[in-house]
KESEZA-960232 format. One record per residue (C-alpha): residue number from 0; residue in three letters; x, y, z. Coordinates in pm, 1 decimal, padded with zeros to 6 digits. Example, Ala and Ser with C-alpha at 12.3 -4.5 7.8 and 13.67 -1.06 7.14 Angstrom:
BEGIN
R    n  res        c1        c2        c3
R    0  ALA   01230.0  -00450.0   00780.0
R    1  SER   01367.0  -00106.0   00714.0
***
This chain:
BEGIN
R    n  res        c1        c2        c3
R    0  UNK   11299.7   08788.8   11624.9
R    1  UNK   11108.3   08850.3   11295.5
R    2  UNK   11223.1   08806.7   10991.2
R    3  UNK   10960.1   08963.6   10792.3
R    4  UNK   10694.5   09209.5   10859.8
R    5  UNK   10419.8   09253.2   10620.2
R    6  UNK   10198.6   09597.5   10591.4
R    7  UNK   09869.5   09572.9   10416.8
R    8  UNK   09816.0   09929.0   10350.2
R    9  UNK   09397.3   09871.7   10425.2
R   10  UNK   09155.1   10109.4   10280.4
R   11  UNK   08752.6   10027.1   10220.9
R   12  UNK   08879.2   09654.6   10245.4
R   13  UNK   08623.4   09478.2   10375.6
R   14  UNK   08512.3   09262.0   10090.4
R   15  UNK   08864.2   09141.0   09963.6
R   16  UNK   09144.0   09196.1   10277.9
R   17  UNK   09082.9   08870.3   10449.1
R   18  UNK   09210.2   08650.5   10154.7
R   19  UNK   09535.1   08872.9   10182.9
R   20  UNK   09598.0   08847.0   10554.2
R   21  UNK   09527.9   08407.9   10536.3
R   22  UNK   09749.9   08412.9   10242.4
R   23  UNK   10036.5   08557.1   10460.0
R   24  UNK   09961.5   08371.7   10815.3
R   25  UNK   10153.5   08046.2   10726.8
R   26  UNK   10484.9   08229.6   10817.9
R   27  UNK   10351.5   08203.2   11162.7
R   28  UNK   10582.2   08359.2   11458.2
R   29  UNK   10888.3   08418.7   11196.2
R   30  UNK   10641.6   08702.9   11055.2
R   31  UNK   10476.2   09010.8   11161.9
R   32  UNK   10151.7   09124.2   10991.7
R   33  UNK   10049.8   09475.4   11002.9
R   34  UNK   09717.3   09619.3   10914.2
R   35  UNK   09701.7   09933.8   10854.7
R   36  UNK   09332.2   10074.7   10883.6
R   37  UNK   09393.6   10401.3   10654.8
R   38  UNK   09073.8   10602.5   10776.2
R   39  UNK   08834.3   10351.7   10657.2
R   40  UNK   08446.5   10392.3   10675.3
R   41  UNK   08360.5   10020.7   10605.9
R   42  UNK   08398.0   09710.7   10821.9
R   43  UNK   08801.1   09738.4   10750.8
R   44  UNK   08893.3   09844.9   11125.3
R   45  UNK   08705.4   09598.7   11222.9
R   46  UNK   08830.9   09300.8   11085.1
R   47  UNK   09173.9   09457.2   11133.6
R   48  UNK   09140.1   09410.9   11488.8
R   49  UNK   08956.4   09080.5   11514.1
R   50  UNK   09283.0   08896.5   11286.2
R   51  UNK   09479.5   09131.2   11597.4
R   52  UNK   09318.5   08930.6   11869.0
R   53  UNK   09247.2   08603.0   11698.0
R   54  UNK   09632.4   08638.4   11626.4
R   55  UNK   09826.0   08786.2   11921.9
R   56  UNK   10199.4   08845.4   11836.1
R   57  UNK   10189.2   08757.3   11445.0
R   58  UNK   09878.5   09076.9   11344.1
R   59  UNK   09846.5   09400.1   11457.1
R   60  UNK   09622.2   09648.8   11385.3
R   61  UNK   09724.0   09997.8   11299.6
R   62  UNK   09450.2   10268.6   11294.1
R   63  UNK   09500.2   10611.2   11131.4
R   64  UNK   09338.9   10920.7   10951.6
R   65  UNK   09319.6   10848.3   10597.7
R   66  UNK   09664.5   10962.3   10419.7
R   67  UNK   09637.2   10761.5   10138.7
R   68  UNK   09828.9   10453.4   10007.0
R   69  UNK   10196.1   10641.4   10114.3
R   70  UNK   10109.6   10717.8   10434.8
R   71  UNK   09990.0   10355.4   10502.9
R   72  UNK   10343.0   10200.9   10404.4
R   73  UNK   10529.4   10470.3   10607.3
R   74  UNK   10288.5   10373.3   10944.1
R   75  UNK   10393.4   10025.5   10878.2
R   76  UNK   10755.4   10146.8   10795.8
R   77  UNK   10755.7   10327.4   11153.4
R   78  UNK   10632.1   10032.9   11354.7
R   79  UNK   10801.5   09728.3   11160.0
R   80  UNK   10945.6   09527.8   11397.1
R   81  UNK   11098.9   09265.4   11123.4
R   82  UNK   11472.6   09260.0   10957.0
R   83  UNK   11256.4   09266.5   10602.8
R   84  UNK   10996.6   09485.9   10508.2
R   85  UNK   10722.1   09397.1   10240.3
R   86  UNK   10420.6   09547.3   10110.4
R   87  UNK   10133.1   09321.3   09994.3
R   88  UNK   09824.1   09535.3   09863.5
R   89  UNK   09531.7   09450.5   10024.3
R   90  UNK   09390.3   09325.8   09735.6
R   91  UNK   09672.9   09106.6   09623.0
R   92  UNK   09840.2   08802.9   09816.8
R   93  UNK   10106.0   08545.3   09827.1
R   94  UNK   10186.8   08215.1   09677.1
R   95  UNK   10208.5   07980.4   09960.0
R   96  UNK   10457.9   07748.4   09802.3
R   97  UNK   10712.1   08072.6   09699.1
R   98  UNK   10614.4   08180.5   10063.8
R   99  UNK   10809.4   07872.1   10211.8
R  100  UNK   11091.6   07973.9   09967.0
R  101  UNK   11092.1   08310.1   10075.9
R  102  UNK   11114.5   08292.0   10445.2
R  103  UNK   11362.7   07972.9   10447.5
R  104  UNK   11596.7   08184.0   10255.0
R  105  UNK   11548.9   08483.8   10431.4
R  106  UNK   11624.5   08296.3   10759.5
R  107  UNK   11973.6   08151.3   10639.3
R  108  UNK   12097.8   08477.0   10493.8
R  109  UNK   12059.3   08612.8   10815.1
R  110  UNK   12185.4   08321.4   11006.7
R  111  UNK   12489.4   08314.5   10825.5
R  112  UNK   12521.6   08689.8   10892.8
R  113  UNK   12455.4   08780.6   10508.9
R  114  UNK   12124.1   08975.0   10515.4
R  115  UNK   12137.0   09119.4   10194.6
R  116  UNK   11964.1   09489.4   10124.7
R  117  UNK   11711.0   09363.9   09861.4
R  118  UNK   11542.5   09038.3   09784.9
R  119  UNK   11407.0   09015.0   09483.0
R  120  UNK   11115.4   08749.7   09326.1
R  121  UNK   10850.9   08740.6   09072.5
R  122  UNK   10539.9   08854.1   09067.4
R  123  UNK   10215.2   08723.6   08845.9
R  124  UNK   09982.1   08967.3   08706.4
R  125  UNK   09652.5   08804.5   08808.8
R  126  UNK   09385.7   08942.0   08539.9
R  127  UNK   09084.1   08779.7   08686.1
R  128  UNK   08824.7   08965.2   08443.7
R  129  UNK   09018.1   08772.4   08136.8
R  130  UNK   09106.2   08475.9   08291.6
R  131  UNK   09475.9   08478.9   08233.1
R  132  UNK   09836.6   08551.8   08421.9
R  133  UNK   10149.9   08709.4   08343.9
R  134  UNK   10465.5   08611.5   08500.5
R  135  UNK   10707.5   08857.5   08569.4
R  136  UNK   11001.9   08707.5   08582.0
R  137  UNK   11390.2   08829.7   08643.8
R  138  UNK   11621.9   08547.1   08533.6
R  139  UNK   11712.5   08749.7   08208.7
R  140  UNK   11829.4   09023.9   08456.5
R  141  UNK   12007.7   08871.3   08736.8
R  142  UNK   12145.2   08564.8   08840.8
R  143  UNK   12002.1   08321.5   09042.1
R  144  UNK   12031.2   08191.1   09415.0
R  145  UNK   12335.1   08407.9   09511.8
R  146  UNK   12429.7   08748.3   09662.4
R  147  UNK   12557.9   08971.6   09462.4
R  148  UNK   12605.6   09362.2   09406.4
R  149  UNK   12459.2   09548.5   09091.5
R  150  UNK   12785.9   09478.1   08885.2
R  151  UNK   12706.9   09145.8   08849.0
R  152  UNK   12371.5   09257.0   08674.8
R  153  UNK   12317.3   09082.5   08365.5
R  154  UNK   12108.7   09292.2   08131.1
R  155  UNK   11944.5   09641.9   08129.5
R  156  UNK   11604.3   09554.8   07946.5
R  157  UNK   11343.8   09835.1   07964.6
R  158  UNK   11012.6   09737.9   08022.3
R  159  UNK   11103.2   09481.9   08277.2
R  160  UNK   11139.7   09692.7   08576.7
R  161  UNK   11151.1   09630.3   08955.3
R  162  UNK   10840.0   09699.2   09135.4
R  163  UNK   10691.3   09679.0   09466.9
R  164  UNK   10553.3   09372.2   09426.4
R  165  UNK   10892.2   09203.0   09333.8
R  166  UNK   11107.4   09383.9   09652.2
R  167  UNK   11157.5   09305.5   09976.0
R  168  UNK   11362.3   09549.4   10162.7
R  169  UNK   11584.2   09536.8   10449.4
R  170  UNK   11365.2   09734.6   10698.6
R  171  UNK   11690.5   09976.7   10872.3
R  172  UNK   11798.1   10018.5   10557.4
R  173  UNK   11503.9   10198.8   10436.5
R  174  UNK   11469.2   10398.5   10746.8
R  175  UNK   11852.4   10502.0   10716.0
R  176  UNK   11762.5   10595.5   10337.5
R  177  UNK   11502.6   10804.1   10473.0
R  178  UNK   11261.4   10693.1   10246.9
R  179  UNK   10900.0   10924.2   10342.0
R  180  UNK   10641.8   10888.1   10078.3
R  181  UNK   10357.6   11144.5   10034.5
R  182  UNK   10007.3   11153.8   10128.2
R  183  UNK   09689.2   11128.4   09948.8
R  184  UNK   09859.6   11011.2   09633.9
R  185  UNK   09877.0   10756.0   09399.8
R  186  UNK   10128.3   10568.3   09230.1
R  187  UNK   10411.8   10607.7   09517.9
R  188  UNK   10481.5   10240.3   09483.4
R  189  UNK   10714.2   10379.5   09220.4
R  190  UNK   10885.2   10585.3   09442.8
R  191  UNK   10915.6   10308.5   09669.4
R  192  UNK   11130.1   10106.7   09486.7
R  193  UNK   11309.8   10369.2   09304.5
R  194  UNK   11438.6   10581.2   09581.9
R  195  UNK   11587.1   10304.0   09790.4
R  196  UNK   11821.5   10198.6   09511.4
R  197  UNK   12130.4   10365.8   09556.1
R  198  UNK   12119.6   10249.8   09881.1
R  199  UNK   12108.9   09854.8   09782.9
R  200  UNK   12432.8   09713.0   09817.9
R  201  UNK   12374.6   09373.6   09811.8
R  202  UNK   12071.3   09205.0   09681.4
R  203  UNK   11971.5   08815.8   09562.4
R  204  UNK   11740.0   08676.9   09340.8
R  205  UNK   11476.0   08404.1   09406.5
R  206  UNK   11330.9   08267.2   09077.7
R  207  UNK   10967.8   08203.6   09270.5
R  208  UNK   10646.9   08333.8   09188.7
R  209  UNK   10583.2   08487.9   09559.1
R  210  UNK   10331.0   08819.4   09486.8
R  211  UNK   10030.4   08762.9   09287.9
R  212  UNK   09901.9   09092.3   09183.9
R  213  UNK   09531.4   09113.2   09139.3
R  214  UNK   09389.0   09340.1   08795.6
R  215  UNK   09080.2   09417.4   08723.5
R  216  UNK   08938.6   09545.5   09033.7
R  217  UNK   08683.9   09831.8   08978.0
R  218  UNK   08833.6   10184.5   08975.9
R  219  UNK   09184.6   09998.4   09050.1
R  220  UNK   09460.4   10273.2   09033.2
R  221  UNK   09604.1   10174.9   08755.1
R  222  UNK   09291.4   10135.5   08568.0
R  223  UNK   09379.9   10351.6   08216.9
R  224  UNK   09072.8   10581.5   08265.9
R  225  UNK   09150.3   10612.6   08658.4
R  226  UNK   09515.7   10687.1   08559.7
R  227  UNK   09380.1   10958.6   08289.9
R  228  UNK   09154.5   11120.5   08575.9
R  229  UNK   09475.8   11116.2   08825.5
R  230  UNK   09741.6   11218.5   08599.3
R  231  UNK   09807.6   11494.6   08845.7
R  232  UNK   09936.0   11266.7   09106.4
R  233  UNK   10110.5   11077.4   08849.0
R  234  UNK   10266.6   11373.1   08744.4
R  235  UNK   10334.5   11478.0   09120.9
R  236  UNK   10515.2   11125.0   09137.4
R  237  UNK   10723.6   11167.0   08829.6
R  238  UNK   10844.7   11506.6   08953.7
R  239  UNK   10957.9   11383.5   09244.6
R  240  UNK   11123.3   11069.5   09111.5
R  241  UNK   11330.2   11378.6   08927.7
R  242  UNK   11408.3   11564.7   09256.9
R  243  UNK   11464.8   11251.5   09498.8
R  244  UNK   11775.7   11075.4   09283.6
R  245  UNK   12046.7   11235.4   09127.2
R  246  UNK   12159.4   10949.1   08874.5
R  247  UNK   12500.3   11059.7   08788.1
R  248  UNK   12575.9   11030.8   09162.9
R  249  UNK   12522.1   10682.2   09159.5
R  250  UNK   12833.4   10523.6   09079.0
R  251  UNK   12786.3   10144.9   08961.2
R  252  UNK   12699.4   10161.6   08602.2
R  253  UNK   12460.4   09905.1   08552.6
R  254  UNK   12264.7   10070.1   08864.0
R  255  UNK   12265.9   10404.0   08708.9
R  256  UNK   12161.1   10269.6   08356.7
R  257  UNK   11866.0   10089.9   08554.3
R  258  UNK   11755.3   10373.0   08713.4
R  259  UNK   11775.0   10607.6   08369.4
R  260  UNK   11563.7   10335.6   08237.4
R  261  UNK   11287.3   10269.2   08513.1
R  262  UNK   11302.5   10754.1   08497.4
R  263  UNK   11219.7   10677.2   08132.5
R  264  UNK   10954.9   10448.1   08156.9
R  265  UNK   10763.7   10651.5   08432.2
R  266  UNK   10787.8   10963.5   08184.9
R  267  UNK   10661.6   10809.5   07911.7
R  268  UNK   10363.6   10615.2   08111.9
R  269  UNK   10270.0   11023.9   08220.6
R  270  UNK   10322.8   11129.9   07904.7
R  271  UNK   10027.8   10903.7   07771.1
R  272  UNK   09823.8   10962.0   08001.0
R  273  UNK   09791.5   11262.6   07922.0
R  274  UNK   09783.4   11194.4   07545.5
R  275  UNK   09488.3   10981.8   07589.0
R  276  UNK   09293.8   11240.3   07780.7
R  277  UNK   09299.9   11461.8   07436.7
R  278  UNK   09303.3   11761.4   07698.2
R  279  UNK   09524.7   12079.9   07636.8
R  280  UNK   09593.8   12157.7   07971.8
R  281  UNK   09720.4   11780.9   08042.2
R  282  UNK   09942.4   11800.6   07721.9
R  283  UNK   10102.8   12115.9   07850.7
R  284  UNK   10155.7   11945.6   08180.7
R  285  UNK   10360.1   11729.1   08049.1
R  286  UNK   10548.9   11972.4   07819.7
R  287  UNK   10639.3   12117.2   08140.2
R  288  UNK   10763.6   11864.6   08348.6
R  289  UNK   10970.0   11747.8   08014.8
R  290  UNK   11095.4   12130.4   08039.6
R  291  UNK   11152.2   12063.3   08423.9
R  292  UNK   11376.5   11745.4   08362.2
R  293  UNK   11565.1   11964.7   08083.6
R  294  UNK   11646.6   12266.7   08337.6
R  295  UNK   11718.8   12043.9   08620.3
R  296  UNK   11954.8   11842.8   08410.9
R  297  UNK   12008.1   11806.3   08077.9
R  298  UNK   12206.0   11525.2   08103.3
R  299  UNK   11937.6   11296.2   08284.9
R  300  UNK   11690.7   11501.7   08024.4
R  301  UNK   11901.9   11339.4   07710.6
R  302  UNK   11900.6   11021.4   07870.3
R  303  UNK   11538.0   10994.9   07903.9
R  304  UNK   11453.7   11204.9   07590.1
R  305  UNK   11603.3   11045.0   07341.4
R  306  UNK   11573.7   10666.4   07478.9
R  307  UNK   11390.5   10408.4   07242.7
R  308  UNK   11054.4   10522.3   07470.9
R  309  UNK   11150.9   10848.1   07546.3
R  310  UNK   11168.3   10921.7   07130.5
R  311  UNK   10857.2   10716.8   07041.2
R  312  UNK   10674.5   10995.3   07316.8
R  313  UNK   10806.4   11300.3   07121.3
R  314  UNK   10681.5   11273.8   06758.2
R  315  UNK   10566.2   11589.8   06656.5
R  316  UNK   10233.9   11699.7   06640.3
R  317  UNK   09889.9   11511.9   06620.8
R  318  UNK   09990.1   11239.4   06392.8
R  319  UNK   10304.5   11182.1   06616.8
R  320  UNK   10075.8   11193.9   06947.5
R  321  UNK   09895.8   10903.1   06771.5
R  322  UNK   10151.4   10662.2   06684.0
R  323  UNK   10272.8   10753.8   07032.0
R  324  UNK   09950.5   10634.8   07213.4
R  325  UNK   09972.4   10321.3   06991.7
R  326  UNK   10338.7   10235.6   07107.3
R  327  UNK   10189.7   10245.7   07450.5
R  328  UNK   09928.1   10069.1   07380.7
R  329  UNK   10125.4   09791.9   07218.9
R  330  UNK   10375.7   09754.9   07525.2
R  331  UNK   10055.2   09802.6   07765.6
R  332  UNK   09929.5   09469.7   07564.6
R  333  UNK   10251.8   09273.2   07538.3
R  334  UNK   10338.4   09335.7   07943.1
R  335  UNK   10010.1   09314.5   08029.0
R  336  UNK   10071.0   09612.9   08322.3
R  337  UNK   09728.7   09738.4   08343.1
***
């Protein structure tokens, strides 16, 4: 039985993928790690298949048409054999002292017949360029070293959001959430997380520093000038963040809150994006999906709109798009997120 598997969504790889994969084989046979060669034209493929054979049983080797970064996690999705399921960029690895952590108390929820719908642990924003790392940690927001359901939640504090790197999903309970992520787009991480939600019953925090999350990468997504030149899939994402959740269904409180809060901060990130492009037809992209959030309802729309982000987005006019940009830029420096 597995208790974990691992998809390295694998595109154009070659130069960076192995120190992933090594970081992950110390969970030997209690792991499954699967490569997913996403139409690559470099030596990716190959070295997919070499860890495959070097590593019978513990790597496989998925090979596929490109489909971009969602289709990559739903191929590893379909053929995850483990009770988790986590996503490690290729790019990015594991801490192998959190990775002991991880797996031993992975392996006694599930002994004890407690395998919870969510773990969640921290992440470090590995800024390689500048030398420095940014722990993103959750102990302000949850308790520690117990299962528990969102009511037992501790604070709501926007800006610290879950993300991909911090989850690790129960693997049926994604499938029975139906969780399908697009193709050739960017930025579906964030649907990742934030569609499974109101499906998490049960969740428990680890205070380890498992994912380390590599910045500075050239033409990384979330590179600000890569982000201005994709805003369309950005935008793409944030409308379907709208369409996939209906927040006032969710019934625990501190869940729906969350989720408001995480539909905020998405917004407002696409909202400066375009801002910084100084481009008309990006600004009235975003008046529209604003409009869009408004007419599908204006209750989520209020929510969002006239949050402490939401209002800082919506000055009026030049000056206001200004002191805007520099609110984002001031939280972009103080979380360090890109």
């Amino acid at each position: 039985m597995k208790i974990i598997t691992f998809a390295i969504p694998s595109y154009n790889s070659q130069d960076y993928m192995e120190k992933c994969i090594n970081s992950l084989l110390p969970g030997g046979e209690d792991v499954e790690i699967l490569i997913v060669d996403d139409g690559s034209t470099d030596r990716t493929g190959e070295i997919a298949d070499d860890y495959a054979a070097r590593y019978p049983g513990i790597c496989r080797a998925i090979h596929q048409p490109n489909g971009g970064h969602g289709e990559a996690v739903n191929a590893g999705l379909r053929n995850a054999q483990g009770i988790y399921y986590k996503v490690v960029d290729s790019d990015d690895w594991v801490d192998p002292e959190a990775y002991v952590q991880v797996l031993s108390t992975l392996k006694r929820l599930v002994r004890q017949g407690t395998p919870v719908d969510m773990l969640l642990t921290n992440y470090v924003y590995e800024k390689v360029h500048e030398n420095t790392r940014r722990r993103m940690v959750y102990s302000l927001l949850f308790p520690q070293n117990k299962v528990i359901g969102w009511s037992e939640m501790k604070h709501n504090i926007k800006g610290f959001t879950i993300l991909m790197h911090s989850v690790t999903y129960r693997t049926q309970m994604l499938r029975d959430c139906g969780l399908e992520l697009p193709k050739h787009t960017f930025y579906v991480d964030n649907l990742f997380v934030y569609v499974p939600l109101p499906h998490v019953k049960t969740l428990y925090y680890l205070n380890v520093n498992f994912y380390r999350y590599f910045i500075g990468r050239e033409g990384q997504s979330v590179a600000e000038q890569t982000m201005i030149k994709r805003i369309d899939q950005q935008l793409r994402v944030n409308y379907l963040m709208i369409d996939s959740v209906d927040p006032w269904k969710v019934t625990e409180k501190h869940l729906r809150k969350y989720m408001l809060g995480y539909l905020e901060m998405i917004t407002v990130v696409t909202t400066s994006m375009a801002y910084l492009s100084h481009d008309k037809e990006n600004l009235e992209k975003v008046r529209a999906l604003w409009r869009y959030m408004k007419q599908k309802d204006r209750r989520t729309y209020m929510k969002v709109r006239y949050g402490i982000m939401g209002s800082a987005m919506n000055l009026p006019g030049p000056t206001g798009r200004r002191l805007s940009v520099k609110a984002y830029q001031l939280t972009r420096k103080i979380m360090k997120f890109n």
